[in-house]
N, C-alpha and C positions, 0 to 999 in steps of 0.2 A: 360532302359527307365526311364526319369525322370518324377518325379513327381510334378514338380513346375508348376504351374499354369501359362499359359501364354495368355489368352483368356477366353472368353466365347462363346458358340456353341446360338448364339442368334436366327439363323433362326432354332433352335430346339425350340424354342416357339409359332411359326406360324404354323398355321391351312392350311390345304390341298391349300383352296382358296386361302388366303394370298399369300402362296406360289408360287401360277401359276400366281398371280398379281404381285407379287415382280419379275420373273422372267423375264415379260411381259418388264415390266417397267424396268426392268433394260437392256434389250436388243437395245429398244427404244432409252433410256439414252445413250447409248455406240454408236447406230448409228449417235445419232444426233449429239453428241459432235464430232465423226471424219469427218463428213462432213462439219457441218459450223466451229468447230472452230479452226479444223486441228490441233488439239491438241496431242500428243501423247497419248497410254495409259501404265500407268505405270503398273508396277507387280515386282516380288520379284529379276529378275533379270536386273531391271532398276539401272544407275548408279548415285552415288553420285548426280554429277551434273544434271540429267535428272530431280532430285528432289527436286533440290533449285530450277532450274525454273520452277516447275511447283509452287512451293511454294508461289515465288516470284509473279508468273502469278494468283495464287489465292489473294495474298494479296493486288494485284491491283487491281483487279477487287472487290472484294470486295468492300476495300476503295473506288474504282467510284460509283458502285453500292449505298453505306449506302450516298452518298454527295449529288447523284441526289436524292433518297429517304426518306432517315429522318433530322429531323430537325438540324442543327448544332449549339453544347453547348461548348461556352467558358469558361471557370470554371478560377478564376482570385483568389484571396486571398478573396476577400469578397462573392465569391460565397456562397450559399446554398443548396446543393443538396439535405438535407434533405426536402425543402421547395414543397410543392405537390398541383397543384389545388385545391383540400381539403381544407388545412389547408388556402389558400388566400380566399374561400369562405365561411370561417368561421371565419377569419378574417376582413372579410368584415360584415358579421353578428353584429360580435362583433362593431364593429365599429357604424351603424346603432342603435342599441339597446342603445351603449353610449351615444349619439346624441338626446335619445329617455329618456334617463332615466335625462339628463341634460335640457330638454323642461319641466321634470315632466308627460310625459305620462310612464313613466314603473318606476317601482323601483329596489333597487338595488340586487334583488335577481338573475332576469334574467342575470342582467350584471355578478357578480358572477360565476352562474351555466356557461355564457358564456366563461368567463375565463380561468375557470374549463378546461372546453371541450377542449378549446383550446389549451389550455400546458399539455393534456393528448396526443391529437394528436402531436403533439409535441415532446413530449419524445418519444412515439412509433415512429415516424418514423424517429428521429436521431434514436433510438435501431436498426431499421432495416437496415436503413443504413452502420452503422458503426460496425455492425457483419461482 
């Protein structure tokens, strides 16, 4: 018997309930996928090929799924992915407060603290980012 670890026993951490719901639901899951989507189901003595297309048939579906769903991001050389509603609505701030401190209603301290903020937000989220 080896001893190399090849798994983890994960429905060993489900509670009695969990367990007759996951069952439920997985029962459910397996009917309805053989009915509407006439799918095969695979298991360990599925071949090769049975598994690139169901691969394939996940990856397209997928892809249709996230196109009709979320928004689509061109990203080009001048993109920003770091750039976050945030950081435009406190750029917008900043902006305002400029506008505000060159009329003579604010001085330069708000603009400052604003700046501040703003290349703090900034660097945190390239940081995040580019981890």
């Amino acid at each position: 018997m080896s001893r190399k670890i090849t798994g983890w026993d994960i429905d060993g951490l489900k509670s009695k309930e969990e367990e007759e719901k996951y069952k439920k639901a997985q029962k459910e899951w397996k009917n309805k996928r053989l009915k509407r989507l006439k799918r095969p189901m695979l298991d360990e003595k599925s071949s090769e090929e049975d598994l690139q297309k169901e691969a394939e048939w996940i990856l397209r579906n997928f892809v249709n799924h996230l196109n009709r769903c979320c928004k689509k991001v061109k990203v080009c050389a001048r993109s920003k992915r770091w750039w976050t509603a945030e950081i435009a609505e406190n750029r917008k701030i900043l902006g305002s407060i400029k506008r505000a401190r060159k009329k003579g209603e604010a001085s330069q301290q708000p603009v400052r603290r604003q700046q501040s903020n703003l290349r703090r937000m900034i660097r945190q989220s390239k940081t995040e980012m580019w981890r």
